[in-house]
C-alpha positions in Angstrom: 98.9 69.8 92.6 98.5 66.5 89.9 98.6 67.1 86.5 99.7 66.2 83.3 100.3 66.8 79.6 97.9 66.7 77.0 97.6 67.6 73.6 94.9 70.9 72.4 92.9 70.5 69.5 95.3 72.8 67.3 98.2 70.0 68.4 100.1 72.6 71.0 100.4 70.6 74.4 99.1 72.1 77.7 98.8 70.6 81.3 95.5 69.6 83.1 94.5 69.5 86.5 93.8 65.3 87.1 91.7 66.1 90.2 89.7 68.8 88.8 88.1 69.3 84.8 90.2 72.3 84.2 93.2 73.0 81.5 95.9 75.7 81.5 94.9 76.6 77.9 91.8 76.0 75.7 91.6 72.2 74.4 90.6 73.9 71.1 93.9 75.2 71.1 96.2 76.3 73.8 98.9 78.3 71.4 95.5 79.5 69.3 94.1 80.8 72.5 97.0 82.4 73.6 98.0 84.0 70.4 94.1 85.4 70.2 93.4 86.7 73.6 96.8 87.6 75.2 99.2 88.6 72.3 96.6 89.6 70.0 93.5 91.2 71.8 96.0 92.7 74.6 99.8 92.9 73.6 99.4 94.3 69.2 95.9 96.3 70.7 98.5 98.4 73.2 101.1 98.9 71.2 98.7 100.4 68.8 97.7 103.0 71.3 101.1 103.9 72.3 103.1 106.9 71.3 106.7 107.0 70.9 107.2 105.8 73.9 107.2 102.1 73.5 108.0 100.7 76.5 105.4 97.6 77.7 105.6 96.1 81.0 103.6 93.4 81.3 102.0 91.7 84.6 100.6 88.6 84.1 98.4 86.9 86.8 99.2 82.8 86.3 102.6 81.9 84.6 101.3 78.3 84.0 103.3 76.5 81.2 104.9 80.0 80.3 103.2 79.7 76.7 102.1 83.6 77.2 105.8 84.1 78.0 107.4 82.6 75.2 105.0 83.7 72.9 105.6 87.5 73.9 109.4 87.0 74.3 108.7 86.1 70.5 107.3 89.4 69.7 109.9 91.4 71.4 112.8 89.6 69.5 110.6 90.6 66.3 110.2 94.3 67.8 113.9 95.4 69.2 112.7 99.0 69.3 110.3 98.1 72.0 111.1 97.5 75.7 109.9 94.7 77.7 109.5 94.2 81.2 107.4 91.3 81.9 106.4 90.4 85.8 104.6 86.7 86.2 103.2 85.5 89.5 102.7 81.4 90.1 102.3 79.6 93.2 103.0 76.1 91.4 105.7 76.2 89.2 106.2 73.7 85.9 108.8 71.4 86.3 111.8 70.4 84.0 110.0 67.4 82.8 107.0 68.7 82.0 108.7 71.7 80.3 110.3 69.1 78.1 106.9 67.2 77.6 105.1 70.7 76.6 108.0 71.2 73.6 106.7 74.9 73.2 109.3 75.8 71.0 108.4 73.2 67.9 104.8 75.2 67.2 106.9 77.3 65.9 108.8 76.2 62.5 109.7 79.4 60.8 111.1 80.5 64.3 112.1 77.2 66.1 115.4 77.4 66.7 115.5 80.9 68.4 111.8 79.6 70.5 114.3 77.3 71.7 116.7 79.4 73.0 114.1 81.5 74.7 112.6 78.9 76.3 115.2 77.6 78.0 115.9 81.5 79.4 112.6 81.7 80.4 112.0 78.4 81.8 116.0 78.8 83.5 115.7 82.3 84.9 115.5 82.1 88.6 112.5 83.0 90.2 112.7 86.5 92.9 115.3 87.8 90.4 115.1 90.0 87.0 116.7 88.2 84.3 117.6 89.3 80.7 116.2 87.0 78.0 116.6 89.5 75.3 117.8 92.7 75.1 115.0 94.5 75.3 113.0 92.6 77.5 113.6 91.6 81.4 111.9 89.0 83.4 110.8 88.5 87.1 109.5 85.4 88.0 107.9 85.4 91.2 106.7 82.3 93.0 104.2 83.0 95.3 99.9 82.6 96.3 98.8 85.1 94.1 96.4 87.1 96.6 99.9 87.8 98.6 101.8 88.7 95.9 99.5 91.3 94.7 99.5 93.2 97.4 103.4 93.8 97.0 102.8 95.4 93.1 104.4 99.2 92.5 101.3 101.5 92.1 101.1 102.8 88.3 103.8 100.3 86.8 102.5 98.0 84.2 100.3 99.1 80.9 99.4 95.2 80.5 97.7 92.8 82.0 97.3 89.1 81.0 94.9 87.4 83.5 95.4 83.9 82.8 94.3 82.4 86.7 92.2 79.6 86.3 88.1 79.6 86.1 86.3 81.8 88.3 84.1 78.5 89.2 87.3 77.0 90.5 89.6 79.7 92.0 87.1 83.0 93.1 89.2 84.1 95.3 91.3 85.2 92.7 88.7 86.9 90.6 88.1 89.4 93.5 86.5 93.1 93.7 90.2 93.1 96.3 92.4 92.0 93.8 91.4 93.8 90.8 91.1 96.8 92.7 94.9 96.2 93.5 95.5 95.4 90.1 93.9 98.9 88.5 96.1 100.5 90.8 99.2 98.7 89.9 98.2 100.2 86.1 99.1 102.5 84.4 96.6 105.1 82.6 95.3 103.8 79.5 96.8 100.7 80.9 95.1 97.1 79.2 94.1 94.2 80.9 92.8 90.6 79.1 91.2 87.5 80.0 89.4 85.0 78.9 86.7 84.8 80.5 83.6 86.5 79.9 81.1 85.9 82.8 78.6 89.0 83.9 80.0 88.2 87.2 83.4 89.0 86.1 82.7 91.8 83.6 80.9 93.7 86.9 83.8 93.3 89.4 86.0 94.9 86.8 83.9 97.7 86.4 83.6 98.5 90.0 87.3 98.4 90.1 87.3 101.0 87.8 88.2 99.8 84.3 86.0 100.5 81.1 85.2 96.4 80.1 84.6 95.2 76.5 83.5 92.1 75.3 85.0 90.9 72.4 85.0 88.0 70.0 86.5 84.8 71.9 89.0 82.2 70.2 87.4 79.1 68.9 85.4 77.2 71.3 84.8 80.3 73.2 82.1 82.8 72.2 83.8 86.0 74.2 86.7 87.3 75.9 87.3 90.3 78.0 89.3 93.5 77.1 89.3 95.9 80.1 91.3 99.8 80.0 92.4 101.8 82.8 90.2 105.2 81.9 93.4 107.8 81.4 93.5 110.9 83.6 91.6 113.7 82.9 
């Protein structure tokens, strides 16, 4: 897979596909995107709706540059009564250059020094083995197609979802009535999944897997995104 680096509209770096017009992360801003639709519309939305049991394990579908990562890994060093357990599946991992050419860690001034040291613990931790980058939050890093992986998920484990594959136009097979089925089940009740993308076709599959969908406002240069819950148990 080519790619390379190149540089959003809100100055945050992301890599795109050079045989193919896609991005890892909006070119109107890959941290702004990120921030609205993954940590904001899905990760502050559930721990809203959670009791006082605040444990979040997240599943994401598409590790990419790790920006959804780091940016969580961020929230949980902010949040230490909260435990983390975040899974992330990716068949083409970044390599140590690029990581270096992304420089994730300097969008963040206030914070720049500990974004730092997180990177490198995410970006380091070995993939097919749970690694602590905080103390309350655990990472697995698996590197596999993600249509095999998903098959392999624990029934009723995660409570989050960030669904971060790319387009539907480009990669269907991974937009699948098969996989989000899989997925629902890998959810817990009351369980929340997000993406960005919008399309009816989308927005139906979800619903015949099962999950209540919701349209919501999109980050800039996108008019929607998708919030979908897994209905709790009567």
């Amino acid at each position: 897979m080519k790619r390379r680096v190149v540089t959003s509209e809100d100055g945050s770096r992301t890599l795109s596909l050079t045989d193919a017009d896609e991005s890892y992360h909006s070119m109107f801003g890959a941290v702004t995107e990120s921030r609205h639709i993954y940590t904001g519309a899905g990760l502050e939305y559930l721990v809203s709706t959670l009791g006082e049991d605040k444990s979040i394990r997240i599943l994401e579908i598409g590790f990419g540059t790790g920006l959804n990562c780091l940016l969580t890994a961020l929230h949980a060093y902010e949040n230490p009564a909260v435990s983390f357990h975040y899974t992330t599946i990716e068949k083409y991992p970044v390599t140590p250059e690029e990581i270096e050419m992304l420089d994730h860690p300097s969008l963040f001034e206030k914070t720049r020094h500990k974004a730092k040291i997180l990177s490198a613990a995410i970006h380091g931790a070995e993939w097919e083995e749970e690694s602590v980058v905080l103390k309350n939050m655990t990472l697995l890093k698996i590197e596999d197609d993600i249509c095999d992986a998903l098959p392999k998920l624990v029934a009723g484990k995660f409570n989050l979802v960030y669904f971060d594959a790319f387009a539907p136009d480009l990669q269907p097979e991974l937009w699948s009535l098969k996989n989000f089925k899989t997925i629902f089940d890998s959810m817990q009740s009351g369980g929340v999944l997000v993406t960005y993308s919008s399309k009816g076709t989308v927005k139906t599959t979800l619903r015949e897997a099962g999950f209540e969908v919701s349209r919501l406002r999109g980050p800039k240069g996108k008019r929607h995104m998708v919030r979908a819950v897994k209905p709790e148990l009567l």
